[in-house]
DOTORVEX-390773 format. One record per residue (C-alpha): x, y negated, z; residue in three letters. Coordinates in nm, 3 decimals. Layout:
BEGIN
         x         y         z   residuo
         X         Y         Z       ALA
...
//
This chain:
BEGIN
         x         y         z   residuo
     0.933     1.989    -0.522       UNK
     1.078     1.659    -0.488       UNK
     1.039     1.354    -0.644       UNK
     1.218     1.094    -0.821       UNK
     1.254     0.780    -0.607       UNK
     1.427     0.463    -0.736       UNK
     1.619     0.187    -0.633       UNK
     1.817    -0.141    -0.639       UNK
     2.147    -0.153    -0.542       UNK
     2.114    -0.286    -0.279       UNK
     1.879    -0.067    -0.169       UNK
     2.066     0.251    -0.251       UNK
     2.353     0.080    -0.064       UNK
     2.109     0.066     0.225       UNK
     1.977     0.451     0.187       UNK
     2.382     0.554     0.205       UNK
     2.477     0.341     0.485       UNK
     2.197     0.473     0.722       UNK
     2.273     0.877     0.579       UNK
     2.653     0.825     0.667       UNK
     2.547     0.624     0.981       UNK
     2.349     0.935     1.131       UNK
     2.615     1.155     1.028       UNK
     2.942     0.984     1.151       UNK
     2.833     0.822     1.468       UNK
     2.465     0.986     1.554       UNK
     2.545     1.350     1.508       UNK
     2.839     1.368     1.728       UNK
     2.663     1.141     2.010       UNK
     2.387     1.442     1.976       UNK
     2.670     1.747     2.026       UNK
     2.797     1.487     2.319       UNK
     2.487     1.488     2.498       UNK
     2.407     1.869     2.507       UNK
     2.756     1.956     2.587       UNK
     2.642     1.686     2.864       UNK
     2.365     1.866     2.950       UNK
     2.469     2.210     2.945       UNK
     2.725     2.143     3.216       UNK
     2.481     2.035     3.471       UNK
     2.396     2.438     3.495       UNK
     2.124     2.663     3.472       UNK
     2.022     2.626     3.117       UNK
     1.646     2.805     3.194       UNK
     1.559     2.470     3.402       UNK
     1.751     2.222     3.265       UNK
     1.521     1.964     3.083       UNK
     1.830     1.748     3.021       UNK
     1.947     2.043     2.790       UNK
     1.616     2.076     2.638       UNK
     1.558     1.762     2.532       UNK
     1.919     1.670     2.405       UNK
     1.787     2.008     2.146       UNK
     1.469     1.867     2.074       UNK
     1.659     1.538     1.949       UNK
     1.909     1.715     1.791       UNK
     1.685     1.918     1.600       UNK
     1.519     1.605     1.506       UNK
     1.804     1.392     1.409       UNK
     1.875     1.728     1.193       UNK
     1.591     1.661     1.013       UNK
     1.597     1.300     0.952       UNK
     1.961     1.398     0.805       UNK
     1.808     1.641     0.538       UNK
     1.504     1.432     0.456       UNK
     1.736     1.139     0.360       UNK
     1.987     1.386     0.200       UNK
     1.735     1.480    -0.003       UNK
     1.610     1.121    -0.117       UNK
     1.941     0.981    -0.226       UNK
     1.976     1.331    -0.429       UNK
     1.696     1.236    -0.599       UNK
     1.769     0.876    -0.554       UNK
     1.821     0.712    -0.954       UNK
     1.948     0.347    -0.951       UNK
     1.746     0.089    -1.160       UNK
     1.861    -0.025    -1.488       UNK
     1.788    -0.335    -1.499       UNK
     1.982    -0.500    -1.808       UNK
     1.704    -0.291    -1.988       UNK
     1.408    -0.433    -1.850       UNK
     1.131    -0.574    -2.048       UNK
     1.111    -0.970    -1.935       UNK
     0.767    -1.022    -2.101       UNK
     0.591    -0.767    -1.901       UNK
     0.590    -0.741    -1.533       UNK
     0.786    -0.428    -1.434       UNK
     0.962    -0.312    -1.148       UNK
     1.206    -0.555    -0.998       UNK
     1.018    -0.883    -1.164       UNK
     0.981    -1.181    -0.974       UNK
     0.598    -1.250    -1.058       UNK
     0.406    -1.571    -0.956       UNK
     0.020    -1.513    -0.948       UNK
    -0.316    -1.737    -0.898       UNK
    -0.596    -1.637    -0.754       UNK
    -0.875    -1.684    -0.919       UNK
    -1.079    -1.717    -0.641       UNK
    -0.926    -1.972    -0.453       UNK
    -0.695    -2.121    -0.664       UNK
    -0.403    -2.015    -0.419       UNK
    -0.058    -1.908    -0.586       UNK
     0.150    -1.648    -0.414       UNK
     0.501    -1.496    -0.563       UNK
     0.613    -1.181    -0.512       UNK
     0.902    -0.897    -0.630       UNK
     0.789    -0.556    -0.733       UNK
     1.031    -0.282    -0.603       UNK
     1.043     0.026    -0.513       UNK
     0.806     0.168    -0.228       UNK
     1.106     0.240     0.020       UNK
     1.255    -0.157    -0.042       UNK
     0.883    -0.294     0.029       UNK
     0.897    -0.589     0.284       UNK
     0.613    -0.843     0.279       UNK
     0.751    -1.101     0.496       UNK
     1.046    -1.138     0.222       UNK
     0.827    -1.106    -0.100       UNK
     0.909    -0.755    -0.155       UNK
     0.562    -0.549    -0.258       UNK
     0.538    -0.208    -0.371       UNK
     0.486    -0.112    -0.718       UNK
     0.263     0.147    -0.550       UNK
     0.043    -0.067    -0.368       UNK
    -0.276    -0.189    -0.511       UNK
    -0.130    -0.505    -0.600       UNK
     0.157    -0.406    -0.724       UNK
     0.001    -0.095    -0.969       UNK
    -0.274    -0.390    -1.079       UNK
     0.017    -0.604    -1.168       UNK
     0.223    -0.378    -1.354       UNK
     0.287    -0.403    -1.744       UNK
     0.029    -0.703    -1.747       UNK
     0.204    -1.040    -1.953       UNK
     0.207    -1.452    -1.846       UNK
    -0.177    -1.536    -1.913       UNK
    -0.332    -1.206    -1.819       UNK
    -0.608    -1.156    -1.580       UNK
    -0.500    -0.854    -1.350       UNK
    -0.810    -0.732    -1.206       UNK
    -0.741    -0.547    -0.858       UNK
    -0.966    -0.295    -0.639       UNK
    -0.857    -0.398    -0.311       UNK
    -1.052    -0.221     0.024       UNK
    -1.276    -0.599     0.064       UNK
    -1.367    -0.537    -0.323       UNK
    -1.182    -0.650    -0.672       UNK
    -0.955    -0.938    -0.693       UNK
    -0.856    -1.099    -0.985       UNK
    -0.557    -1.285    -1.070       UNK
    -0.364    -1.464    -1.304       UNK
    -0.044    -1.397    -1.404       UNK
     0.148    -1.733    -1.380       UNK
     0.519    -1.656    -1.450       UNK
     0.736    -1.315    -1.491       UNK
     1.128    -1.367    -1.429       UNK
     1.441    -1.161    -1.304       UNK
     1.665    -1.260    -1.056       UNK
//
């Protein structure tokens, strides 16, 4: 069964470009190099042949694993986000209350994550201790080196 996955726009731009990218230019570069390959001769020895197969076959399936996300793909509403709470897609500035230090970061959707840009996962620790909490609140976080706490600072939306 497959699961609901969901997304900005820009990253559902990003899930289509790389689908159509695979299928346009990486599929036919695939058929190219067995046709390749199957000229050379004797198919029974020809390791050219079966390895031009083997990535095929697994091009073939990088094609229907993505086909199968953006099916189930469902692009984030976000005019009807609640700006008080810290949801998917907030921009949320939090203190630790260990150290006093104050990081930022966006929630969004596991497959946008990117930690050098800001961008956690609403299913990472963090991000799951961080969600629905309000400005003021103590999130309280069970992290592998023990429980964190930290203040919520600020929620906004870009």
């Amino acid at each position: 069964m497959s699961t609901v996955s969901y997304y900005t726009a820009e990253g559902l731009k990003k899930l289509k470009e790389e689908l159509e990218q695979l299928k346009s230019i990486e599929r036919p570069k695939a058929s190219q190099a067995i046709a390749e390959a199957r000229d050379k001769g004797d198919l029974s020895e020809n390791a050219e042949y079966d390895a031009a197969k083997e990535a095929q076959g697994m091009l073939e399936m990088r094609i229907a694993k993505l086909e199968e996300v953006y099916s189930n793909a469902r692009l984030i509403d976000e005019s009807n986000l609640d700006l008080s709470k810290v949801l998917v897609l907030s921009n949320v500035k939090i203190k630790n209350q260990a150290n006093g230090m104050e990081l930022k970061y966006t929630l969004v959707a596991e497959s946008e994550a990117d930690l050098k840009t800001g961008k956690i996962s609403v299913t990472s620790p963090i991000g799951k201790g961080l969600l629905g909490k309000s400005v003021g609140e103590i999130a309280e976080i069970t992290v592998p080196n023990g429980t964190l706490k930290f203040e919520i600072v600020e929620i906004s939306r870009d």
